[in-house]
Each structure stands twice: as C-alpha cells, then as structure tokens.
C-alpha positions, -999 to +999 in steps of 0.1 A: +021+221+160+010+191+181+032+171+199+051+145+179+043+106+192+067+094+215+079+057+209+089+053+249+051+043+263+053+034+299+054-006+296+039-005+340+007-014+352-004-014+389-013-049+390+016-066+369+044-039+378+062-045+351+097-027+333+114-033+307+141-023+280+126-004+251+151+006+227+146-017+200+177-009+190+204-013+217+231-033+217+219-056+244+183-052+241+158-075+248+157-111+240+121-116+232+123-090+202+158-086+189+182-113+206+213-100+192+205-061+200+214-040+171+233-065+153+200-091+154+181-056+146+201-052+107+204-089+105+166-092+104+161-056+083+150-076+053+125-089+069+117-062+094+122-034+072+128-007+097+118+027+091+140+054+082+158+073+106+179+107+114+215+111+104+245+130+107+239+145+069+216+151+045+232+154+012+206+169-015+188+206-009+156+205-001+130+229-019+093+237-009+073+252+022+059+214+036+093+200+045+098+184+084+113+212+107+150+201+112+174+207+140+212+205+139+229+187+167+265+178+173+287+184+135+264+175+105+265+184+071+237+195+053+232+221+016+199+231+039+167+240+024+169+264-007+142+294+004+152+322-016+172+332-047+177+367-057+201+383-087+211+421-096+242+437-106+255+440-142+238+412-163+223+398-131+257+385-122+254+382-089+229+354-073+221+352-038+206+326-019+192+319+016+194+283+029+174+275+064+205+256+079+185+246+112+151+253+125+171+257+156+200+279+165+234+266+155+272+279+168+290+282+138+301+270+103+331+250+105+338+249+066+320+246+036+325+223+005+342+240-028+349+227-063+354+189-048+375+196-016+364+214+019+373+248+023+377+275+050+358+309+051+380+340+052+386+355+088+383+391+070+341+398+072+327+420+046+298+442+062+269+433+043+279+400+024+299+377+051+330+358+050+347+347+017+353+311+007+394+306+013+407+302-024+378+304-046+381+314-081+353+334-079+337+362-052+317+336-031+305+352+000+286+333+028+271+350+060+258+333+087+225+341+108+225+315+140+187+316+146+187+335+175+149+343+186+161+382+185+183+382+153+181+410+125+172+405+090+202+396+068+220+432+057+233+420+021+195+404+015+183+437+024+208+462+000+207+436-033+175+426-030+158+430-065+129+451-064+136+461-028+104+447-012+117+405-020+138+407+012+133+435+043+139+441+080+111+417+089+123+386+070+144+380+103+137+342+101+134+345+139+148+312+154+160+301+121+198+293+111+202+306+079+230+310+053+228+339+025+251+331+002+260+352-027+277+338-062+293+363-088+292+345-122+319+340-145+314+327-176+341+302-176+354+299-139+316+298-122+289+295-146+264+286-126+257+298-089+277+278-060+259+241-050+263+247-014+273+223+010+282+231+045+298+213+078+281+234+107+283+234+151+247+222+156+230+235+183+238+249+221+227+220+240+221+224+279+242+204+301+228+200+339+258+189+351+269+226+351+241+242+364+246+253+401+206+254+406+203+221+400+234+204+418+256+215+391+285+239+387+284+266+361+261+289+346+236+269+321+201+274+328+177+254+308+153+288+308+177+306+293+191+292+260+220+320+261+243+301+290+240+269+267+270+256+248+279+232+219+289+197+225+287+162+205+281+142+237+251+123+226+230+120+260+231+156+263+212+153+229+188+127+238+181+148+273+174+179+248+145+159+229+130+141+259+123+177+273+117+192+238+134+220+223+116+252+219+117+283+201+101+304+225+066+284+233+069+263+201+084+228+205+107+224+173+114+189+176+115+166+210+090+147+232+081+175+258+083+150+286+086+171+323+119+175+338+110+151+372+107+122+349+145+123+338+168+113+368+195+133+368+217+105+383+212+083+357+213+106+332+245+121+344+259+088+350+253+081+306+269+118+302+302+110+317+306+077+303+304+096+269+328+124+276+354+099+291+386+100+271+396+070+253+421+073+225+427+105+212+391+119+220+355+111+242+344+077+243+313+086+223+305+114+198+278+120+182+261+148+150+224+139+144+199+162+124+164+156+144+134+162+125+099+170+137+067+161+109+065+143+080+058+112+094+089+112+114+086+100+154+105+104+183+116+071+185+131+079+148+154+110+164+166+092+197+177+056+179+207+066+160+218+084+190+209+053+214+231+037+184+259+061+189+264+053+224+260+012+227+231+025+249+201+012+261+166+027+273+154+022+302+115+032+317+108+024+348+088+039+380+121+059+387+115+074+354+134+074+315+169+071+311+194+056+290+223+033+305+252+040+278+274+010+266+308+005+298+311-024+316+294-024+352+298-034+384+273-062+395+248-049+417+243-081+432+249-115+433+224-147+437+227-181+442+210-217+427+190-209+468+175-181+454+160-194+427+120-198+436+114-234+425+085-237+422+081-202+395+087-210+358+124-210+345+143-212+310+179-212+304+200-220+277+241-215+271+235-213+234+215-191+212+198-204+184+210-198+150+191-172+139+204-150+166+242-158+153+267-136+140+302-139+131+311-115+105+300-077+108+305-047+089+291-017+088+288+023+078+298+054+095+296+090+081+328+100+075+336+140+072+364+136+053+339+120+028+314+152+026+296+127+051+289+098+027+279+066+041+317+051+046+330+013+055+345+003+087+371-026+088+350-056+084+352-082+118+352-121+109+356-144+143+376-172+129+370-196+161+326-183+159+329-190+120+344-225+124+317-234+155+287-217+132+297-235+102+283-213+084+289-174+079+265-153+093+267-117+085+256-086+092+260-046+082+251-021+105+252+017+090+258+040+125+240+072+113+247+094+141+287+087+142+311+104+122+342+097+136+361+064+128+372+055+160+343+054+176+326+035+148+350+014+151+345+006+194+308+007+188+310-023+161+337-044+185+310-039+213+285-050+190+305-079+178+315-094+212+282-086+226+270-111+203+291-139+210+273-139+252+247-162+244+234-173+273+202-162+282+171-173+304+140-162+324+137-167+359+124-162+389+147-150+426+132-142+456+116-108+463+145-100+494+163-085+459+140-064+448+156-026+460+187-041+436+171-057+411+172-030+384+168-028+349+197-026+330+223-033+354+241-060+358+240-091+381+256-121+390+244-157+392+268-186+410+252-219+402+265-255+411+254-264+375+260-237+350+289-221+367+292-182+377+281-158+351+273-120+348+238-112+330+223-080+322+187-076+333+166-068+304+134-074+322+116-071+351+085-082+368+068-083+402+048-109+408+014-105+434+011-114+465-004-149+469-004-179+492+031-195+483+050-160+478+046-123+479+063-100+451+086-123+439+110-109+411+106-129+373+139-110+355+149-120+319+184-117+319+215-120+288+248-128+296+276-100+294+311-096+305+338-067+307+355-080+274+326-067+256+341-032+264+378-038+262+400-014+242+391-023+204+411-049+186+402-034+149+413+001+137+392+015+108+420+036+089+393+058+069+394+044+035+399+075+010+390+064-021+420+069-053+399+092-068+414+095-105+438+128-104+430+157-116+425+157-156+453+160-180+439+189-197+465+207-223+472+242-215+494+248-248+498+231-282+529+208-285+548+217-314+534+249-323+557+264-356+551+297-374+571+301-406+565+334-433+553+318-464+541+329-506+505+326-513+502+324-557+473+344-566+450+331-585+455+333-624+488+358-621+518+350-613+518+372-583+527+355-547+515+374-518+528+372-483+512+349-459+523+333-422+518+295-417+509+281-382+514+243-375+510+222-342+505+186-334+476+171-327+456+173-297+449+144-271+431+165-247+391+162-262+380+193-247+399+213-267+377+227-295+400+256-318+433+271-313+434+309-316+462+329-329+470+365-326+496+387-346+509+418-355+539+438-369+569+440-346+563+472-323+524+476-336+498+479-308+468+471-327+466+430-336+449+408-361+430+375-343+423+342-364+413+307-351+416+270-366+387+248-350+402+215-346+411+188-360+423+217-378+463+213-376+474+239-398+463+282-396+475+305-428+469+340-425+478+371-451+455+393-437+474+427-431+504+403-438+532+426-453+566+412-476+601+414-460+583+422-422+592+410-389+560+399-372+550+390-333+525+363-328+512+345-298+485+317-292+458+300-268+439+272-267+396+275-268+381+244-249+345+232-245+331+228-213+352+268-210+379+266-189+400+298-183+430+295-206+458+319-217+476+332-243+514+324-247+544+349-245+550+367-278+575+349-307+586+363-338+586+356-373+596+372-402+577+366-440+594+365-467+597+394-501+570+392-521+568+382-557+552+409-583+550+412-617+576+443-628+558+480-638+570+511-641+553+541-617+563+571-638+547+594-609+576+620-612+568+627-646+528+635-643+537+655-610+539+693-626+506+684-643+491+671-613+504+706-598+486+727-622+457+708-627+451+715-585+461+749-592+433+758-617+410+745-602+415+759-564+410+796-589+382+789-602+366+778-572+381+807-558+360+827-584+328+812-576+330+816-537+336+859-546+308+856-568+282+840-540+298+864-516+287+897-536+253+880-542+249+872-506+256+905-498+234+927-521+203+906-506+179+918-480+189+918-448+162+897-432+157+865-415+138+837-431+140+813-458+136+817-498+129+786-518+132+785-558+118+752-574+122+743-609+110+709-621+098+685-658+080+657-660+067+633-687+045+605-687+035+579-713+020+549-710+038+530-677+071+552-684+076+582-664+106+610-665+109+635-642+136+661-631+140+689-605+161+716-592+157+734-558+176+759-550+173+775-507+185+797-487+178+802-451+190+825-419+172+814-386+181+829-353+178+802-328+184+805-290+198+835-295+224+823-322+219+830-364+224+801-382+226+805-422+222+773-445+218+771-483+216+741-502+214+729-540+193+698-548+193+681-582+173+650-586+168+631-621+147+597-621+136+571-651+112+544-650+094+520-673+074+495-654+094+478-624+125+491-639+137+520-630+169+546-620+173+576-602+203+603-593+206+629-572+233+656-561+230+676-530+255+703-520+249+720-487+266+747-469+259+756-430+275+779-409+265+793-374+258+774-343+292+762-337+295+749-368+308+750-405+301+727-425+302+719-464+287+687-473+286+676-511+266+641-516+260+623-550+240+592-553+228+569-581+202+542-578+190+513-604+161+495-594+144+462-606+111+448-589+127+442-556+166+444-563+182+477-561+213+483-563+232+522-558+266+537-558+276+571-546+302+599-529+303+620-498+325+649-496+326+672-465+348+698-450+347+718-415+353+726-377+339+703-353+322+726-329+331+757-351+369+752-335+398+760-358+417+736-340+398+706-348+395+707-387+376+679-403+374+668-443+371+633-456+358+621-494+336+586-489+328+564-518+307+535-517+307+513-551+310+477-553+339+486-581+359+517-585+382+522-611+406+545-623+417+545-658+434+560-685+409+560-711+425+525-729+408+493-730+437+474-704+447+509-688+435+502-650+464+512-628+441+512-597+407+490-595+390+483-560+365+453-560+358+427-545+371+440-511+411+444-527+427+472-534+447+465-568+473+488-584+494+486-610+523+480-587+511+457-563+479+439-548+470+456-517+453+443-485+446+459-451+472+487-453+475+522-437+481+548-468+482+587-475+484+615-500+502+643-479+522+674-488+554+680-468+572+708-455+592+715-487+562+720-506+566+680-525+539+652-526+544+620-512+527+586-510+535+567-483+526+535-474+535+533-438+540+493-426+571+493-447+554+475-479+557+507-502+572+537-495+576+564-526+587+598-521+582+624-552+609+653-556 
C-alpha cells in the first residue's frame, strides 16, 4: 500500500527561508488563513466546507472487503467491521460473528453496550468462547484476539465452525484486533443475534520519554512493539503517525516520516503539557480512530488530535513538531528600536468582524452517551456581545475528546483566544534571529501601543542586501496567560430524561373465575362450565390472555386462550359438576416478551342440571352374566376344534392358500365376492413363526357408485409375539367422496411377555349407536364428537368396564361425575 499524502509539506526554500504554522486548525493559527484558529475554522465551515475527519467512534458496522484500514487509539467506540457470521447447534441457534476491531493491536475491551446500557464482561473465561456479557438474558459470549502479529486462530471459530473448513488455524487475522462473538437465540428474550457495540483500550503507543536508549528511562523500544503501553496522551499519538505504524514492514496508517525529523525536545515538551494534572485527571486526553485509504489523508488523522490538545504545528529547519495549548514564557522581548523602519509594517488592535466571536458551543463525544456527538455548556461574553453588537456564533464539534472536562478547557481556550485581537506583520532586526522561533511567544514594549505578548505565527528571513542582512519579517497574534487560566464553565454532561422504561402489564387486573351452567341446546339440560373475566387492558402489546386448568390434585391440564379485546373466557371442556378446580393464567404479548403464568387459585362449578332416568343396570346384570358365559363356550369350542385340525396336518414348513371367489358383470354394474383362507409356518433366523388368516371381501358397484366390505381375522404366534387381530371395514363410494366405517379388535403379549398383556377394541364411525330395538330407545349415541347416554351428556371423561375382586361389575367414572357400582 503506498504511502498515504501527508498534509505537512515543508513551507522552506533556500532563498526565502521561510516557516510557518500549518495546522489549519489550531487554536492560534495563522492570521492569513483562519484568523480566529479553530473557532474562525467552524465559523467559516459553510463556506469552507472542510472535509471529514477521524473521531473517537464510529457508530454503524461496516460490511465489505474495500473499507479504509482503521486503527484504534486512546478509548473509542466502535461495532467494528462485520467479517464473518457462522451458525450450528440445534436449529442453528447459535450465531457467531467476527468483527475486525482494529487493523492494529488494541489492549483490551473495557465494556460492551447491552440491551440500551453498558455492560461488563464476566471475569470467569470459558475456553473456547470468551468472556460472558455481565447480566445478559441470554448466553452472549465475546472473546477478544488483540492483533498481535503472532496470534492463534480464534479456538470457538475453529470447534463451531459450520462445515469445518469456513474458519481454521490459518484464519489468524495476523495483526488484526478482532472480536468473535457468539449469540444463543431465544425466541422471545434474543431473537435476533447481539448488535455489537464495544468501548475498547486502543493501541500500545510508544512513549520515548521512557526509553533509556534514547535519553529515556524505562523499557519501550520503538523496534519492539512488545515494551509499548496504552495511553490517551494525544502527542504520543500524533508521534505514532508521523513515524507510521506498522505491522511488520506494512505501514497501517501514518506518514512514515524518519525519526531525526521529530525533535524529541519539542515533542517531549507537548507530551508533558498533556499528562500534567489539572482537575481530577491529565490536562489533555484524547481516543481517535485513524484511518489509512479511502480518500482519507494524514492531515485528516492528526487534526482532531491537534484539536484535542489546543495545539499547533509547527515545520521548520529544526524539523515537525507540535507546541500544545499552556501559556509560555516569552522568549524575548523587543522594542519600537527594533523595529527596521524602513521594512513594511501592519498592525491593528482590532480584528475585523468577520474574525469575531462571542458565543460558542460545541460537541464532545461523550462515553456515557455510547459516544454520540454531545453539547458542552454554551459560552456567551456579555461585555464582547454588547461591543460586537451583534452575536456572532460559532459550534465546534471536538472529535478526538471524550471527556467533559477537557472539552470543556479546550472551548474556554478557544473562546478567550478569540477575544486577543491584535495582530500585525513586521519586521525586527536580525540580532533576534537564534530566538525568534515559531510558535513561541514574544514580547513587544512600544511607546505607542503599549506592552503586549504575541505569538509568532510566521517567520521569514529576509536576504542579504545593501541596507540590511537577514532581517526577521514575523507575523505575530496577540496572546496572554488568561487564555489558559483554570476554566470558568463546567460542562455537567447533559443525560438526556430518556422516557422510563415501558409500563408493560405483567398480569390482568381484575382477573375472576366463577363455576357456571351452560343450557344445551334444545333440552333442558345445563352442563357445567367455568367463566373467566378481567378488565381491560391498557398495555397495547398485549395480544390474548391464556388460561390453564384442571381438577384439584390432577397433573395433566386443559389450556384455552381469549385474543383480546376479548374480556370474558368460558370453558366446559373436561369441566365436571360439583368439582373443585385449580386454574392459573398468563399474558401473550406481541413483539414476545418473556411472561409467566400466575400461582394456582381455585374454583369450584356448580351441580349440574339433567333431565331424571332411571339406570336399571342391576336388573339386566345376570343376563349380561350369562350372555358372556355362552359365548366364552362356544369360542371355547371352536379354539379345540382348530387345535385337532392343526394337529392332524403335515408336519412341514410352508404356506397353504385356499381361494374361493364370484363375480358378475352386467352392463356398468359389477358384483364380486371372495374368501381366502391361509395358513403359513416359516422358520426365520432360526425362530418358527406360524400365522393363519381369514379374509372375506364383498364389493358392489354401478357406475361411480359403489360399496365394499371386508373382514380380516388374523392369528400370529412365534417371534416374540402373539397376536390376534380381528379388523372389519365398510366403504361407500361416490365419484370422488367416500366415506367408511369400521372395528379393530386385537389381543396379545408385547414381545411374547406374559407380563405385558395388551387387548383394546377401536371403532371408527362418525355415529355409533346403541339401541334397544324401539324407534326413541338410544340410551348411548356417540356423534358429533359427544358422548351421550341416557343419564347424562358426556365430555372429555376417563371411564371403564372392570370386574373386581369379588367377582361384581362396575362402571366407574373416575373424576367424580358418575360413579355406579353393581352388586
């Protein structure tokens, strides 16, 4: 990558020798192109329309391969650049990411932003996935890979990544900070994965005033990017991108200019100026994300640090340095007598209006604002206002400073600065001209203007010639230790009253549940229901309210739900007369939002209301008796018949078939009937299995119309099993529409196991009826989905037919609707 333009050309030339300030935007930069320094600088942005420039934060991802290379420095906040995504798990669950947080080595991550607020990382480290975010709902893991040049790839990318190959020991993003994040979803608490958002340490930064080889103390070698350490002192930063920072031989971002054109004096001078404590902390802070590409110079990375420190830039034959905003000691002092006459001069006590200000306010990044662009207390000059006449504003954003305080004595500097007006261009004589240096400060004692202190903001040698040799032409601006004075505004960070968290209903108000009588239609029957009320909901996001219920002491439950504005829930489902039932409730809610149910009430429904019949089961039990009886002998009588038959056959394996069949056809009307008749023994792995089976099949049509039966009784035994299986099915079909009805019966031993006896008798008919042979005679009719008997409608109910130890029949409905024991 080639070397990115540097702003700072060399402004000397043999002949006219000159220097000069070159930060266009310093606080007391030069009077030819800005006047009032940075505040002239926004004043005239309409106009000027600067060009963009680094910040503390970026606040949106970034997605693509063609981005600028970035590098952290000082506290920033950034989401980084979204390079990978990658889900697996049950569902695909769980997502990772991998977000380049620095093209750069960074220290650490200080927190990370979560559902609105920041949040800490867990000190517990799991081994492949990171640190957990400190109270998330959710598993959200985040592991951090510094971008050292010798780093491994990322363990958790590696194990999860889905296929294998997406993510392997050589993605090691060498010299790239990277977070892998991984989010578990959750339907209602994270449906989506986490919007990252992190506050990180930017970058080691050399600092020559501790290294020993170089006049230092301390360990830090600029060859060796180990012994560096993290610090927001901005010149440090501005020393790193003069000399370039490099990942191995590649320049990230920086200038690349040699170490012997960076006086350490000067330089260290700037340093401690920054690092001196004032307040509760340095005197200037800064957290800047450089950026290399893209269209973005040099002069683009350095100004919001030069910004950051009320500094100016200084190139001269000495070399490049910055002189950081604290008042000065003059350097020397000149009279009216030293003025060369007969050399052009301006000088003015007043600035013209264009160069006024006397209200500023201005921006800062402020952390506890995820880093937005925040307001500083605004400055009006009361006594500069009334002179003016007029206001004259202006807003400077700082977007290298988040903290307030310094904001705050960088706009006060700003301010005051502007209110120095005088200003000229003039020539002294050349016994100055070892003094005489750009940027420092100097003092003039005139008969007519009085004493002053300037700033020199330029200087130029003139050539030898026949009235005077190398005479010095400065351009000076007034300045004055009150610039610097202890600030008289403190910014107390503005939080905004963000509305409170929402008023969301957890529970209904009101909620009542009272055992009702449902009348059933055309009879004058009433049923057993429950009712459950509840006022109406202010909260919009709730959507249904969901009720669950059950017989006092069941386990299994019955759930129903109202969808509002729905005020009012009847159930009867599996609702019982004269019962004591347990219900409970939640609230459903759209966007989800995890709710729960209530603790368990009671209520108890009331009898129910039937029409009066009489049972008469104890009368029709000794015929019910014999009529088993008989038939249990002669079933008994067949089953010693097939036995003697079975046993006079050959004793061979195989299979014998008998088919007998009719049919008749006439016209488009066919009748047909058949009946097959096998028996099979088959020895398979070792183990005989015997089967026989009896098939009768009947089946009518005339045209589309047309009906079928069949009956099917099979017997198996062998294999682990015994089974008898009985099956009879009718069919009616016209064109398309069919419609059938039939019975399973089947009896045996799961697995051939006498302890695990199986029978059950299935019929499937949309009406079954049981009658007595009378036109009105139904005492028990399913249809419909109901179970009706003579005695009573019946829902959802648990029933049986059993015989006890004394030899009786029962029926008993269990649920304590019915209950009606037979002697």
């Amino acid at each position: 990558m080639p070397f990115l333009v540097p702003i700072f050309a060399a402004a000397g030339s043999a002949l006219a020798g000159i220097s000069s300030w070159l930060g266009a935007s310093t606080i007391l930069s030069g009077v030819a192109r800005f006047g009032l320094g940075l505040a002239a600088k926004y004043a005239l942005g309409a106009l000027m329309a600067p060009k963009p420039q680094a910040q503390a934060s970026q606040l949106d991802t970034t997605y693509g391969e063609d981005l600028a290379r970035t590098v952290a420095l000082g506290t920033v906040a950034t989401p980084g650049q979204h390079i990978y995504r990658n889900a697996y798990g049950s569902g695909n669950r769980h997502v990772q990411d991998a977000r380049i947080l620095s093209h750069f080595r960074v220290t650490g991550i200080n927190r990370v932003r979560y559902n609105g607020a920041w949040a800490d990382l867990e000190t517990a480290t799991d081994a492949l996935l990171g640190h957990r975010i400190d109270g998330a709902e959710v598993d959200i893991y985040v592991n951090l890979n510094i971008g050292t040049m010798d780093q491994a790839a990322d363990a958790g990318l590696i194990a999860k990544a889905n296929p294998n190959t997406r993510w392997t020991s050589n993605h090691r993003g060498a010299g790239i900070a990277y977070a892998a994040v991984m989010t578990r979803l959750d339907r209602v608490k994270q449906t989506t994965p986490w919007d990252a958002f992190f506050e990180i340490q930017g970058a080691p930064l050399y600092d020559w005033r501790k290294d020993s080889s170089v006049g230092g103390s301390g360990s830090h070698r600029w060859d060796d990017q180990d012994t560096w350490e993290f610090s927001e002192n901005p010149v440090l930063m501005m020393y790193a991108l003069e000399r370039g920072i490099f990942n191995g031989a590649e320049m990230m971002v920086g200038k690349g200019a040699p170490a012997s054109r960076l006086p350490l004096a000067e330089w260290t001078l700037a340093a401690n100026i920054c690092d001196e404590g004032v307040g509760d902390g340095p005197r200037y802070t800064a957290g800047l994300i450089a950026a290399a590409g893209s269209g973005v110079t040099h002069d683009q990375n350095m100004q919001p640090l030069l910004e950051a420190c009320a500094a100016t830039w200084v190139e001269d034959a000495s070399g490049e340095y910055p002189i950081v905003g604290a008042a000065q000691s003059t350097v020397l002092s000149f009279t009216d007598n030293d003025i060369m006459v007969d050399e052009p001069f301006r000088f003015s006590v007043f600035r013209t209006k264009s160069e006024l200000i006397n209200t500023l306010a201005g921006t800062y990044l402020d952390p506890d604002g995820f880093y937005e662009q925040t307001p500083f207390a605004v400055r009006i000059d009361a006594a500069a206002l009334a002179e003016d006449g007029e206001r004259l504003a202006v807003s400077i954003p700082y977007r290298a400073v988040n903290r307030s305080d310094v904001a705050d004595r960088l706009a006060d500097i700003a301010f005051k600065a502007s209110r120095f007006q005088a200003n000229g261009e003039i020539c002294i004589h050349p016994k100055y001209l070892a003094d005489a240096k750009v940027g420092r400060w100097v003092e003039w004692v005139s008969a007519e203007y009085g004493t002053r202190v300037f700033q020199i903001l330029e200087k130029r040698l003139g050539p030898f010639g026949d009235r005077a040799s190398r005479n010095i032409y400065l351009t000076l601006h007034e300045v004055g230790d009150t610039i610097f004075d202890a600030t008289d505004y403190v910014t107390i960070p503005t939080i905004p009253a963000l509305p409170g968290d929402p008023d969301y209903a957890t529970t209904a108000a009101n909620f009542l549940a009272a055992g009702i009588q449902l009348q059933v239609s055309g009879s004058t029957e009433r049923k057993p229901a429950i009712r459950f009320t509840w006022n109406a909901f202010d909260d919009v996001t709730v959507t249904a309210v969901e009720v669950e219920y059950r017989p006092t002491g069941q386990t299994d439950s019955i759930i129903n739900h109202a969808d509002i504005p729905l005020q009012v829930l009847v159930v009867s489902d599996g609702v019982l007369a004269s019962t004591e039932y347990e219900y409970r409730y939640r609230i459903l809610t759209s966007p989800p939002r995890a709710t729960f149910f209530t603790g368990w009430n009671t209520v108890t429904t009331p009898a129910a209301s039937i029409p009066d019949v009489s049972v008469g089961l104890a009368q029709i039990q000794a015929d019910m008796r014999a009529f088993f009886v008989s038939i249990s002998a002669s079933l008994q009588d067949y089953r010693e018949r097939l036995a003697a038959l079975a046993a006079s056959s050959i004793d061979a394996a195989g299979r014998t078939a008998a088919d007998n069949s009719v049919a008749r056809r006439f016209r488009d009307a066919t009748a047909a009937a058949q009946l097959e008749l096998e028996a099979s023994v088959d020895e398979i792995n070792g183990e005989l299995v015997a089967q026989a089976s009896a098939i009768l099949g009947v089946t009518a049509s005339v045209g589309l119309i047309s009906a079928d039966g069949l009956f099917q009784l099979v017997a198996t035994a062998g294999s682990g099993d015994v089974t008898s299986r009985m099956i009879a099915q009718v069919r009616a079909t016209t064109g398309d529409a069919w419609v059938d009805a039939g019975y399973v019966m089947e009896a045996g031993f799961t697995g051939g196991n006498p302890l695990l006896p199986f029978s059950r008798f299935v019929i499937k008919a949309d009406q079954f009826v049981v009658t007595d042979g009378t036109n009105s005679g139904t005492p028990l009719t399913f249809e419909g989905g109901v179970l009706k008997l003579q005695v009573a409608n019946i829902g959802t109910v648990v029933a049986g037919l059993m015989q006890n130890a004394a030899n009786t029949m029962q029926i008993d409905l269990t649920n304590g609707f019915i209950s009606i024991q037979v002697p």
